[in-house]
TORLOMI-463135 format. One record per residue (C-alpha): residue in one letter; x, y, z. Coordinates in steps of 0.1 Angstrom, whole numbers, plus 5000, padded with zeros to 4 digits. Each point is the difference from the previous one (the first is absolute). Example, Ala and Ser with C-alpha at 12.3 -4.5 7.8 and 13.67 -1.06 7.14 Angstrom:
REM TORLOMI-463135
a512349555078
s501450344993
***
This chain:
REM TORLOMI-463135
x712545087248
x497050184980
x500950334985
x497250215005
x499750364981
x497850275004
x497950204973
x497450274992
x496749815001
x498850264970
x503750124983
x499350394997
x501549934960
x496949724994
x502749734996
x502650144971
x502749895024
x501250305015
x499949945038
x502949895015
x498749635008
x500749954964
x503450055006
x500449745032
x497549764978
x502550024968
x503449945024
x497849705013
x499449864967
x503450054990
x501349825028
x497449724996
x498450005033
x496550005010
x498450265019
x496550085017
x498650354997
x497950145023
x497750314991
x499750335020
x498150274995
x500650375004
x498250005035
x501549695012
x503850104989
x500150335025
x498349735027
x502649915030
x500649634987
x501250094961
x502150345018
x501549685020
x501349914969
x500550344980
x500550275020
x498750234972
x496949824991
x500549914967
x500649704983
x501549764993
x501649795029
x501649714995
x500049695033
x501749685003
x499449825034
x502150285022
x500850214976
x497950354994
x501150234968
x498950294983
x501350244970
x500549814967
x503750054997
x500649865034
x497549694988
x501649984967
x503349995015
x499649715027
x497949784970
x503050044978
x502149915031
x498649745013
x499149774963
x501750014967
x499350164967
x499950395013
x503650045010
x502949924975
x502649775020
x503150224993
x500250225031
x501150294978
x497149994976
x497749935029
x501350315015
x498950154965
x496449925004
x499750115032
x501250314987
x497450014975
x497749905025
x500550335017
x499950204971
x496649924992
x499050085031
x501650305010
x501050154965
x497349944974
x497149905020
x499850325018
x498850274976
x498149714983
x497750055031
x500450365002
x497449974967
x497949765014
x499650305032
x499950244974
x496949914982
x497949785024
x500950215037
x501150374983
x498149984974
x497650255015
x502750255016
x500550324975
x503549924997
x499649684985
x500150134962
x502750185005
x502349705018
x498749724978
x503050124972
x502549985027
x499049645010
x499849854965
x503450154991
x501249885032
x499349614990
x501150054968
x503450115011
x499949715020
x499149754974
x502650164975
x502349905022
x498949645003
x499449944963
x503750124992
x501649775029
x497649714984
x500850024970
x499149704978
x500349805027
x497149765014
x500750065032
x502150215024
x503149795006
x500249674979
x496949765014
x496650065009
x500250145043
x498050115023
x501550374996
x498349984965
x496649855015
x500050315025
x501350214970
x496749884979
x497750005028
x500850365002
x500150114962
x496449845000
x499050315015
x500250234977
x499249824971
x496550085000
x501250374999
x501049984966
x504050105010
x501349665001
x499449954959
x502050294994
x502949775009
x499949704982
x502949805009
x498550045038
x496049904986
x501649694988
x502049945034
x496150055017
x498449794971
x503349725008
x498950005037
x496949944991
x500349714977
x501549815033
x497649715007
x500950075036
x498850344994
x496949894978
x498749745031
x500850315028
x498050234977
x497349724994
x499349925036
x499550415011
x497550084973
x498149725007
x499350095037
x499350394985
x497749884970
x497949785025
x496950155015
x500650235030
x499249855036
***
């Protein structure tokens, strides 16, 4: 069965990778199997047939024959399921990426995007200046934290996992922000990630649909 993912037919970011297809696109490449993408754009995602397949009209959503998904960890999670290369086969380290899986997610990613709001959908509300300070600190608590449980390691727990593609995915982020080189141990985990030739062909194939002319 075709796997068939959805994406922004312009990428808001121009194609520097930080939509969430990239993430879905990276766990396919990892996992070595071959996908279709099919482009959407900001009128056609809140449309009846895409809220079919996210209720929330974003993207992306991931189909094979039956099968409907959307959110990236829930994508990321059946991929590494369902084909080798994502999930370590000791159930207890497995249970480890998972973990980490989460944590990106629901630990670091969120005031990660509490900046993005701030400057691009506060960033003309009088409080803004005031708040910034508080969000900054709040990632770089955050990311103090990560760097010290990292360590020297390359990766989170032993091999390469798909907590640590979902950990890079989100650390992405906020590296055009300038914080994430303040911790260098964690901007040579990102530059690691990125080094991936899994990663390289899932970052290849999104900037080439956003560098193309505009339909």
């Amino acid at each position: 069965m075709t796997i068939v993912i959805t994406a922004f037919e312009r990428s808001p970011d121009g194609g520097k990778g930080l939509a969430r297809d990239t993430r879905v696109r990276w766990a396919l490449e990892e996992a070595g199997q071959p996908y279709e993408v099919r482009l959407v754009s900001f009128a056609a995602m809140k449309e009846p047939a895409h809220l079919r397949l996210h209720p929330f009209g974003q993207i992306p959503t991931y189909e094979e024959g039956d099968l409907a998904l959307f959110e990236t960890g829930s994508i990321v999670f059946h991929i590494a399921e369902q084909h080798p290369g994502l999930f370590p086969a000791d159930a207890d380290a497995r249970a480890r990426a998972i973990t980490w899986m989460f944590a990106a997610l629901n630990t670091v990613e969120p005031p990660i995007l509490e900046l993005a709001i701030a400057k691009f959908g506060e960033g003309d509300k009088p409080w803004t200046q005031e708040r910034m300070p508080l969000v900054v600190e709040r990632i770089r608590n955050r990311l103090k934290q990560l760097s010290a449980r990292l360590g020297d390691a390359g990766w989170l727990d032993g091999e390469f996992s798909a907590g640590d593609l979902m950990m890079v995915s989100v650390l992405l982020r906020v590296k055009p922000s300038g914080i994430l080189a303040e911790f260098p141990s964690l901007a040579a985990y990102v530059a690691r990630g990125e080094a991936r030739p899994a990663y390289q062909r899932a970052f290849a194939a999104q900037l080439a649909i956003n560098a193309g002319e505009p339909k």
